[in-house]
BALOBA-1460 file (C-alpha; in Angstrom, 3 decimals):
// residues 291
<rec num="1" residu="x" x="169.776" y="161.192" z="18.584"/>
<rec num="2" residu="x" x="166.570" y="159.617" z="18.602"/>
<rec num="3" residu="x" x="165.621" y="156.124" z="20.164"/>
<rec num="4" residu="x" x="163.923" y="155.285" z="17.326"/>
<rec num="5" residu="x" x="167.158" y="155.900" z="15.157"/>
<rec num="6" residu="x" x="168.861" y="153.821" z="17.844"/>
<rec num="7" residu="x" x="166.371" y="150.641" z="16.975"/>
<rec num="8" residu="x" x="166.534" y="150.886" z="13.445"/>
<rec num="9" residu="x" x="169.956" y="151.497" z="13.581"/>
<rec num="10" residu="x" x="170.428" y="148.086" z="15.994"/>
<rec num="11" residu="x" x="167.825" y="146.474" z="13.447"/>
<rec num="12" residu="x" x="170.327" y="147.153" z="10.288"/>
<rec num="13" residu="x" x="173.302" y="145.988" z="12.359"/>
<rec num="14" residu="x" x="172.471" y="142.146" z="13.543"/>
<rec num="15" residu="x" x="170.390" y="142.171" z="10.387"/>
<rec num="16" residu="x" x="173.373" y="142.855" z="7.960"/>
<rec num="17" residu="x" x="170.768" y="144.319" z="5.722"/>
<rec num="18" residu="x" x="168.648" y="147.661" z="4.956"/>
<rec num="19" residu="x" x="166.447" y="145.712" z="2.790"/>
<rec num="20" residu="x" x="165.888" y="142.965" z="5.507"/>
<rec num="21" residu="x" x="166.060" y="145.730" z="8.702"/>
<rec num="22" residu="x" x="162.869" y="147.509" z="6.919"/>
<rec num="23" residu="x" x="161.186" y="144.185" z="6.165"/>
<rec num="24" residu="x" x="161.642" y="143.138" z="9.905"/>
<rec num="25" residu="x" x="160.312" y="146.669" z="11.054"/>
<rec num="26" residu="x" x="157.500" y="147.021" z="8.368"/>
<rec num="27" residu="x" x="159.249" y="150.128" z="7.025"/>
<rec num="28" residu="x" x="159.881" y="151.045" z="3.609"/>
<rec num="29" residu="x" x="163.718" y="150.786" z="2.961"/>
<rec num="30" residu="x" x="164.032" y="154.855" z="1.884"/>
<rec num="31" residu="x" x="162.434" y="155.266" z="5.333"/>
<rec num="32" residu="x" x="165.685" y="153.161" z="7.068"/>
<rec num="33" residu="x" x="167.599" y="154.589" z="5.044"/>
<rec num="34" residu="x" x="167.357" y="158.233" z="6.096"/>
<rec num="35" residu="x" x="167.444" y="157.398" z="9.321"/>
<rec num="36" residu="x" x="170.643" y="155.581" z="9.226"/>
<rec num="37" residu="x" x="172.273" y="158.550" z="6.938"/>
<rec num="38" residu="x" x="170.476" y="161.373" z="9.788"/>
<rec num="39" residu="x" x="172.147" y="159.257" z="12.279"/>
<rec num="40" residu="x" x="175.585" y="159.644" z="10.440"/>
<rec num="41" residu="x" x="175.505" y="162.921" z="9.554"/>
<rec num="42" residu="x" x="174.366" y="163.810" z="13.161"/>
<rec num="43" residu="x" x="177.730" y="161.820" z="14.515"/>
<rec num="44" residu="x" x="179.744" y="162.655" z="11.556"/>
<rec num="45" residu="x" x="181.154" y="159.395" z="11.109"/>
<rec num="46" residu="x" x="180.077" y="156.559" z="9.135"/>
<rec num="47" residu="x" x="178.272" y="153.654" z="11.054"/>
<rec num="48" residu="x" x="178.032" y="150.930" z="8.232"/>
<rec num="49" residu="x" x="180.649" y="149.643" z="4.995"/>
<rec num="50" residu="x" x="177.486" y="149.168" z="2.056"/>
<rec num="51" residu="x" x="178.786" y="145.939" z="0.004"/>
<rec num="52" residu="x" x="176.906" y="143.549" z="-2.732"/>
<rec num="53" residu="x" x="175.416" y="141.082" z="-0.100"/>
<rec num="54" residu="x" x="174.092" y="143.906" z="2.393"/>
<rec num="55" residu="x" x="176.070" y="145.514" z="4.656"/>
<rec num="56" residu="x" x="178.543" y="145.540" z="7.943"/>
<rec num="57" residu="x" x="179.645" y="147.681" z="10.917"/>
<rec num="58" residu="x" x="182.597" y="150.017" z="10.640"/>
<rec num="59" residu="x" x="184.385" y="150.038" z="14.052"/>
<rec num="60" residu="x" x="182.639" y="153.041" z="15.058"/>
<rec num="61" residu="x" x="179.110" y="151.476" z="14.076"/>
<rec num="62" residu="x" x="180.644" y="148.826" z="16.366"/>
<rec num="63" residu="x" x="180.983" y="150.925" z="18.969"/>
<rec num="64" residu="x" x="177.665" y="152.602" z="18.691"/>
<rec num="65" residu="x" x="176.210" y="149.238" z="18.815"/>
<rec num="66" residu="x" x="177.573" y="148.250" z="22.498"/>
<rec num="67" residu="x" x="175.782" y="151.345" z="23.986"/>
<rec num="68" residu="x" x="173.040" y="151.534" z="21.777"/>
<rec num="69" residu="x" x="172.073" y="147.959" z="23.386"/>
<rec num="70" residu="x" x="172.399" y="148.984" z="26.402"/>
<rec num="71" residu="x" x="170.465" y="153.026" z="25.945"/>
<rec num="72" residu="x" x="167.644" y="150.457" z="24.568"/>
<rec num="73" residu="x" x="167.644" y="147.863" z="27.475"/>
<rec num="74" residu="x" x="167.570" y="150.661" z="29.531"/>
<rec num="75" residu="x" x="164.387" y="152.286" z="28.174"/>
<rec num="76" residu="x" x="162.609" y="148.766" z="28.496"/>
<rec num="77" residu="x" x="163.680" y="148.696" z="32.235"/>
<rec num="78" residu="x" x="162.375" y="152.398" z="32.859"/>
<rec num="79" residu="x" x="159.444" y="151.931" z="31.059"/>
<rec num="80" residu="x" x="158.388" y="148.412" z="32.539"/>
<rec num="81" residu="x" x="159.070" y="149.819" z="35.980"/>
<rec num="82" residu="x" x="156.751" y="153.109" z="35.367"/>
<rec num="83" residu="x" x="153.634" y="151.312" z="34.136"/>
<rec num="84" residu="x" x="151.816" y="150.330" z="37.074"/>
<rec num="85" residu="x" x="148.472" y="150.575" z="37.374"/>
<rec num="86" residu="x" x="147.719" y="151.046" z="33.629"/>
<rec num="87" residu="x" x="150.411" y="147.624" z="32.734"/>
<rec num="88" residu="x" x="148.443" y="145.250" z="30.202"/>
<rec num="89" residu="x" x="149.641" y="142.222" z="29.317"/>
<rec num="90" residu="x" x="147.765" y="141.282" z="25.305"/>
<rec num="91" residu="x" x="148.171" y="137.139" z="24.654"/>
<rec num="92" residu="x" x="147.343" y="135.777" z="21.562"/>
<rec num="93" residu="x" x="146.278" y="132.442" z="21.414"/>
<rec num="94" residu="x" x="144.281" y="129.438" z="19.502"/>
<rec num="95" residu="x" x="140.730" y="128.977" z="20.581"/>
<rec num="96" residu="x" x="141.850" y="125.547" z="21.767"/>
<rec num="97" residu="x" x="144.587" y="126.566" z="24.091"/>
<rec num="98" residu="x" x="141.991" y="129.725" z="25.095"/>
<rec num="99" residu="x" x="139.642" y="126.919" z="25.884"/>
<rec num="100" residu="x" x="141.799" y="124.252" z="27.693"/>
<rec num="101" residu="x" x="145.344" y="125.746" z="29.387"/>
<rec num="102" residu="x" x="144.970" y="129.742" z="29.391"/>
<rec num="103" residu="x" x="142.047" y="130.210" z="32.112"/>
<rec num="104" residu="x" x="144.110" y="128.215" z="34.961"/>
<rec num="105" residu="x" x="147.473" y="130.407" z="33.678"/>
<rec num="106" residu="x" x="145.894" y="133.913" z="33.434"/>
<rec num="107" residu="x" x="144.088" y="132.706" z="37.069"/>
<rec num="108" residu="x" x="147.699" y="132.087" z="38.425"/>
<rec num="109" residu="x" x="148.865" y="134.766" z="37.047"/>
<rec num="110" residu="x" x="146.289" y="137.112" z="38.210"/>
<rec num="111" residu="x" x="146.870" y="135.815" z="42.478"/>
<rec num="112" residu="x" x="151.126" y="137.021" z="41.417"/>
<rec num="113" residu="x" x="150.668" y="140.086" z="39.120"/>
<rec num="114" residu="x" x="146.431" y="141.437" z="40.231"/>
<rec num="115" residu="x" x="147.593" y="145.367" z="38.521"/>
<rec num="116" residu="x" x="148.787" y="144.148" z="35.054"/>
<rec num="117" residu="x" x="145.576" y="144.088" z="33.277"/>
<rec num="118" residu="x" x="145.220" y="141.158" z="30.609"/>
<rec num="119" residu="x" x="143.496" y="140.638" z="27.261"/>
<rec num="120" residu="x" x="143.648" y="137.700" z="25.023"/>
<rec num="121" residu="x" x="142.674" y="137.503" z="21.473"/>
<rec num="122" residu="x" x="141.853" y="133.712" z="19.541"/>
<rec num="123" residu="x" x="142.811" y="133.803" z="15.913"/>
<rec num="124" residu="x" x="144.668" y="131.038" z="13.194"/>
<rec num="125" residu="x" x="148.071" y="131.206" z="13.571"/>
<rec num="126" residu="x" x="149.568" y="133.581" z="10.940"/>
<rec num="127" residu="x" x="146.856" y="136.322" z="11.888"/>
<rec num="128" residu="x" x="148.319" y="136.027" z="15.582"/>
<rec num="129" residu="x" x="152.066" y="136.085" z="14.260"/>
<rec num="130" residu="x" x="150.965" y="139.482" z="12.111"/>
<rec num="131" residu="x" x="149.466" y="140.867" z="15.969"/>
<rec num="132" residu="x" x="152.640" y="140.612" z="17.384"/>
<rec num="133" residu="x" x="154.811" y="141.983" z="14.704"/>
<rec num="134" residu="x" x="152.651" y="144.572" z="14.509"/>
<rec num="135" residu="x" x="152.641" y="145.139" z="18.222"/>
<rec num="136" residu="x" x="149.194" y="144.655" z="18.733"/>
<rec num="137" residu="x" x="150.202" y="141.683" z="20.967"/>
<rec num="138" residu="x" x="152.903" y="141.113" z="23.432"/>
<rec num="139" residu="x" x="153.257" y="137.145" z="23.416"/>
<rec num="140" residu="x" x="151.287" y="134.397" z="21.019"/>
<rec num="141" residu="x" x="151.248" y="130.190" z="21.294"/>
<rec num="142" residu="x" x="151.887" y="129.120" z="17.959"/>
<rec num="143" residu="x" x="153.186" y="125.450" z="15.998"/>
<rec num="144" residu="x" x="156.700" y="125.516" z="14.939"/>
<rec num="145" residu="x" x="156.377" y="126.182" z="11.555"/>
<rec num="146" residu="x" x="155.237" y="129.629" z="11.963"/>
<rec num="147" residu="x" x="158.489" y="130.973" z="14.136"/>
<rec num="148" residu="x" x="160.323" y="133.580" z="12.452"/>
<rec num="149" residu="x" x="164.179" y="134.609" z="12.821"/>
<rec num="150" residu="x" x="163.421" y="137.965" z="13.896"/>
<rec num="151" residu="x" x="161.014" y="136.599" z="16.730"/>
<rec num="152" residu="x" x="162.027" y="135.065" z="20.170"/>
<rec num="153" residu="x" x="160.662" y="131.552" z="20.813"/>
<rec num="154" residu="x" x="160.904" y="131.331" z="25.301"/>
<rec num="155" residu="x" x="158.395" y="129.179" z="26.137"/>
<rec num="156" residu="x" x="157.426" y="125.275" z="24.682"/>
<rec num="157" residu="x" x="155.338" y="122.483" z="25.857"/>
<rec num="158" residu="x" x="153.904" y="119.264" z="24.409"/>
<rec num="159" residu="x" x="150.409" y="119.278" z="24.400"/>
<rec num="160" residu="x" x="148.848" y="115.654" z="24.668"/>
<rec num="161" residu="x" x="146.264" y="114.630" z="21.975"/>
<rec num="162" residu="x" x="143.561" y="112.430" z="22.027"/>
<rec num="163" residu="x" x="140.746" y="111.372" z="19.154"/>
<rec num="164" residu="x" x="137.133" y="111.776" z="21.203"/>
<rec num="165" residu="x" x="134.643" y="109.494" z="19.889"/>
<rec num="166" residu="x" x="131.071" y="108.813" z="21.495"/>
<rec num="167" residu="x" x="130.966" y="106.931" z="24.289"/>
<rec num="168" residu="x" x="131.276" y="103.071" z="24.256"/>
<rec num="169" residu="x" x="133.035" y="103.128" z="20.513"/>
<rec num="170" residu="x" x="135.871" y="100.999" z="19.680"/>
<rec num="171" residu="x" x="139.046" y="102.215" z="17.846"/>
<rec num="172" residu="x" x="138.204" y="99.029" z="15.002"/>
<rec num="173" residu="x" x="134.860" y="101.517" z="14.450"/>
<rec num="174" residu="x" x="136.080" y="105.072" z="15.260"/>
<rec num="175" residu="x" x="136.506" y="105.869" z="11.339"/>
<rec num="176" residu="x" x="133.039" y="105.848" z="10.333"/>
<rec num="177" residu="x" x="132.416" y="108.590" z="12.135"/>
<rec num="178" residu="x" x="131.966" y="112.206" z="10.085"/>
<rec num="179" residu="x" x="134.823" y="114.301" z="11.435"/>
<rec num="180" residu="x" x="133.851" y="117.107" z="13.842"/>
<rec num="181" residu="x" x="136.803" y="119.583" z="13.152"/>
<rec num="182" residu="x" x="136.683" y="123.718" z="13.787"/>
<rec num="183" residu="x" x="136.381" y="126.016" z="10.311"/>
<rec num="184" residu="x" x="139.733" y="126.659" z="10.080"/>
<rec num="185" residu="x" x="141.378" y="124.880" z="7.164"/>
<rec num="186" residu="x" x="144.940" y="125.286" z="8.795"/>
<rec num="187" residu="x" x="143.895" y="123.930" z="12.108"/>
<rec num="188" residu="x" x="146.808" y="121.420" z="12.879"/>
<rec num="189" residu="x" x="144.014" y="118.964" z="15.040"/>
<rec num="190" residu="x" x="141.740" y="118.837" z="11.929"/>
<rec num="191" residu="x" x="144.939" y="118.325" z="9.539"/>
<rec num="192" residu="x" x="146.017" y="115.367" z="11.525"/>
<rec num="193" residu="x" x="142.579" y="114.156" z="12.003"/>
<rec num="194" residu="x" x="142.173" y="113.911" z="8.293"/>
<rec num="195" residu="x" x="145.517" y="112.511" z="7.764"/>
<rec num="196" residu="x" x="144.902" y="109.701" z="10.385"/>
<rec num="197" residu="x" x="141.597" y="108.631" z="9.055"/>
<rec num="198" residu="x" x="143.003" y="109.011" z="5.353"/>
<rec num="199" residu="x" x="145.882" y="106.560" z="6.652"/>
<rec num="200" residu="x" x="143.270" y="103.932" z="7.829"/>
<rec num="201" residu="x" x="140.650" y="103.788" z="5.620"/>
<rec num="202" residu="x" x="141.582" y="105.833" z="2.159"/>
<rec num="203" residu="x" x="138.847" y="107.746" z="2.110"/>
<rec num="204" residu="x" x="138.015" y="110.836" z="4.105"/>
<rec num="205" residu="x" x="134.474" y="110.567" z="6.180"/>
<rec num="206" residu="x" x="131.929" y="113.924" z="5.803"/>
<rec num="207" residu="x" x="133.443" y="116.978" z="7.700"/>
<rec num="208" residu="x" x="130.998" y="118.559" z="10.088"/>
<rec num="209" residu="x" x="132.785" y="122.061" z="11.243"/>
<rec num="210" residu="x" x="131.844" y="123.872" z="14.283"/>
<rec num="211" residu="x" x="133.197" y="127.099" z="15.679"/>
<rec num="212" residu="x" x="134.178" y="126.388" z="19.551"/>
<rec num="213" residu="x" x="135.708" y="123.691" z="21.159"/>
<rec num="214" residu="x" x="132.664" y="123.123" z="23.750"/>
<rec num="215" residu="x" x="130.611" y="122.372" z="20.618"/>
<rec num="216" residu="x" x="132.773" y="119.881" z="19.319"/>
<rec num="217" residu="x" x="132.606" y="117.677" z="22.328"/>
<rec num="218" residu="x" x="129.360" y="118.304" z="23.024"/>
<rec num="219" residu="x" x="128.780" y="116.886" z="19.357"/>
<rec num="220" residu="x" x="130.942" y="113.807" z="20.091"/>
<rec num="221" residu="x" x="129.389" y="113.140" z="23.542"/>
<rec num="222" residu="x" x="125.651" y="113.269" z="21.063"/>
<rec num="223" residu="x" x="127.302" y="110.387" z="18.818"/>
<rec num="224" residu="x" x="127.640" y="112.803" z="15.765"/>
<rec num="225" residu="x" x="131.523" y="112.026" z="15.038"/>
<rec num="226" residu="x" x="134.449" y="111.866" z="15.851"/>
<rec num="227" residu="x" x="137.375" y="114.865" z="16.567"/>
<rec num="228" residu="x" x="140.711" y="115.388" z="17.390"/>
<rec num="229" residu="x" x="141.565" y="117.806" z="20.619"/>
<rec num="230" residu="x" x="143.733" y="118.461" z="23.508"/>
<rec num="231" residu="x" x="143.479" y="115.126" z="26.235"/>
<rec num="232" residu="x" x="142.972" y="117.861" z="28.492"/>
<rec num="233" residu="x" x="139.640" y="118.544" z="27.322"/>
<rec num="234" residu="x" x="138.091" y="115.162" z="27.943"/>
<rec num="235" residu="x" x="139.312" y="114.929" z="31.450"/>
<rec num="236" residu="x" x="135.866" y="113.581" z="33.689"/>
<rec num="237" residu="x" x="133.691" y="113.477" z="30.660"/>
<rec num="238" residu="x" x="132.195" y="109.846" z="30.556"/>
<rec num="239" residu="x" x="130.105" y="110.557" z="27.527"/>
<rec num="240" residu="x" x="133.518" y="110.165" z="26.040"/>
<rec num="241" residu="x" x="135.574" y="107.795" z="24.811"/>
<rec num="242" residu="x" x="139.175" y="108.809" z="23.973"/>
<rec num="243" residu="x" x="142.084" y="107.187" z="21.750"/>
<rec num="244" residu="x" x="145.220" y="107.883" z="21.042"/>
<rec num="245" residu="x" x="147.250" y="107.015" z="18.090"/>
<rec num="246" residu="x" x="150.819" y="106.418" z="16.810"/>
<rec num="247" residu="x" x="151.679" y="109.520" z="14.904"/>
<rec num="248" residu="x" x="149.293" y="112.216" z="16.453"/>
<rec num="249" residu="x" x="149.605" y="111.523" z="20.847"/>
<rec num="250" residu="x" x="151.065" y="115.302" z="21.175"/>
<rec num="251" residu="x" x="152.174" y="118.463" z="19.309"/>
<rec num="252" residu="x" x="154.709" y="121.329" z="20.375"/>
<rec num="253" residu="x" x="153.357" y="124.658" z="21.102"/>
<rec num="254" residu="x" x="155.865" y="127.505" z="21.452"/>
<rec num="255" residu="x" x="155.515" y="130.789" z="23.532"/>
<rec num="256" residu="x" x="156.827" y="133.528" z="21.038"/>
<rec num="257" residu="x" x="157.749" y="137.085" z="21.496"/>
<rec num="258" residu="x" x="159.182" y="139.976" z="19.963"/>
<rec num="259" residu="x" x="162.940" y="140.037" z="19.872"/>
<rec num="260" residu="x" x="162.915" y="143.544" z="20.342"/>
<rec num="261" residu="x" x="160.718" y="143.424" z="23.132"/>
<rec num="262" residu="x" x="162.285" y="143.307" z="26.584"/>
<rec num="263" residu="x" x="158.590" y="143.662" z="28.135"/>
<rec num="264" residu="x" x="159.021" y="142.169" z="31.956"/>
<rec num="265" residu="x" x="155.239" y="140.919" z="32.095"/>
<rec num="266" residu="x" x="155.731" y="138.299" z="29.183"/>
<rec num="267" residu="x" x="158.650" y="136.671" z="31.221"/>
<rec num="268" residu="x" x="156.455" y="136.923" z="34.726"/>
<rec num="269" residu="x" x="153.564" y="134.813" z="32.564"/>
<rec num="270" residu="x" x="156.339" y="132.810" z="31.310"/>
<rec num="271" residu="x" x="157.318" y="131.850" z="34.729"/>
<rec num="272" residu="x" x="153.706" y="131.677" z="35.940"/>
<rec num="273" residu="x" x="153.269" y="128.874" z="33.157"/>
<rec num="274" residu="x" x="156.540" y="126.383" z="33.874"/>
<rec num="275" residu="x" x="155.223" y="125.592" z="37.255"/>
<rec num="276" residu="x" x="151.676" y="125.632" z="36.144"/>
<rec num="277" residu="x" x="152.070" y="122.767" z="33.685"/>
<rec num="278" residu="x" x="154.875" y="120.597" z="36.100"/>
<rec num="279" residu="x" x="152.210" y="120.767" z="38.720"/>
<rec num="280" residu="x" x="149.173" y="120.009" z="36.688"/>
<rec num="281" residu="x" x="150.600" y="117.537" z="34.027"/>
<rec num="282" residu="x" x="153.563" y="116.798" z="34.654"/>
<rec num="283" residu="x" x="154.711" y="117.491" z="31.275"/>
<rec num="284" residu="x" x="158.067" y="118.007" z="30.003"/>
<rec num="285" residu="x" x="158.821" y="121.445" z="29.676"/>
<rec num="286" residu="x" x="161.408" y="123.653" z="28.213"/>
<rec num="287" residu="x" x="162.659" y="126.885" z="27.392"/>
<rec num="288" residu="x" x="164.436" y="127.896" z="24.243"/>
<rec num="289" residu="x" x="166.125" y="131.427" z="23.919"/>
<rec num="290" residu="x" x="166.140" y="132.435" z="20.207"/>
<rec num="291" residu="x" x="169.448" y="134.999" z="19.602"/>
């Protein structure tokens, strides 16, 4: 017996479904399959009752389960504790959050945690979901709308947002203004941005795009538009003039991991962050446990 059996075996169990269990894994379902029937023919019994809408324990796959769960947890602990030097810790991230929040948190957690090595990686939002279902991250910061049910949400926090406009402006004159937005389509700043202005004046402005969130304010502080970012970001900055507005003053960001992954650095970021943000902001804060 395998541990690999043992996960896709767990996988099929509190999915209900071979189909969805390979989906989840990014296996083929023959692949699941024959790992679930090796598994059976190596216990000779049979771990799950196949029906129309998927399929369900027998009370010996229920049994398997309880110390499967724990065999797994297990690993994760013995693993966690024997990576020392060579522990990494990969965050995935928006460019915005990369450019506002994550320096002070990786700087915290850096004084708690100096071994773990860490790497971060900016990218839109489904290309940083696909990282860490494929394992090639171990945490990302991502809007609600792209949590799935086979991923653990443990982390949230509302990030204040402000419109930046050149210095002096007025909110009456604000829409004039081309929009400076990033050259991502999905961005959720430059979708509300365009929403806003589309609510005021019915008409969007010319869109001037930009690839880093220095540039953007540095545009705004020049006079060349107007953008939508993180209040965070024009904290000090007296070329600026900042605005916020009834439907856009904050959006929820979510700290999402695997649910298979038991990795103990995530959590020691996670609990690097809470303070972090109380004693910086003092932001409400939560944490959600997806089961």
């Amino acid at each position: 017996m395998e541990s690999l059996e043992l996960r896709i075996f767990k996988e099929v169990a509190y999915t209900g479904s071979i189909t969805g269990a390979a989906a989840n894994l990014n296996y083929v379902q023959s692949n699941v399959t024959a790992h679930i029937k090796r598994l059976e023919e190596e216990l000779g019994t049979t771990l799950f009752a196949r029906h129309g809408k998927g399929v369900t324990l027998t009370e010996d796959g229920e049994k398997l389960l309880y110390y499967a769960d724990a065999v797994l947890e297990l690993l994760e602990r013995a693993v966690s504790e024997l990576r020392k030097a060579s522990t990494k810790l990969k965050i995935g991230t928006t460019q915005t959050l990369a450019a506002t929040r994550l320096p002070r948190w990786l700087a915290d957690y850096q004084k708690q945690h100096p071994d773990v090595a860490c790497s971060c990686v900016t990218d839109r939002q489904d290309r940083l979901i696909s990282l860490l279902e494929k394992g090639e991250a171990d945490c990302v910061f991502v809007e609600p709308q792209y949590l799935k049910p086979h991923l653990k949400s443990i982390f949230s926090f509302k990030e204040m947002l402000s419109i930046l406009a050149p210095a002096g402006s007025t909110l009456e004159d604000i829409c004039r203004y081309p929009l400076i937005v990033n050259t991502i389509e999905t961005c959720p700043y430059r979708r509300m941005l365009q929403n806003w202005v589309l609510s005021q004046i019915h008409s969007i402005p010319a869109l001037i795009e930009l690839d880093t969130v220095e540039a953007i304010s540095h545009a705004v502080a020049l006079g060349t538009g107007i953008s939508l970012l993180p209040t965070a970001v024009t904290a000090g900055n007296r070329k600026l003039s900042t605005f916020q507005v009834s439907g856009i003053d904050e959006l929820t960001i979510y700290m999402v991991t695997s649910c298979n992954s038991q990795k103990k650095e995530v959590y020691q970021f996670r609990d690097v962050i809470i303070p972090s943000q109380m004693r910086n902001d003092g932001m409400k804060t939560g944490i959600y446990e997806v089961l």
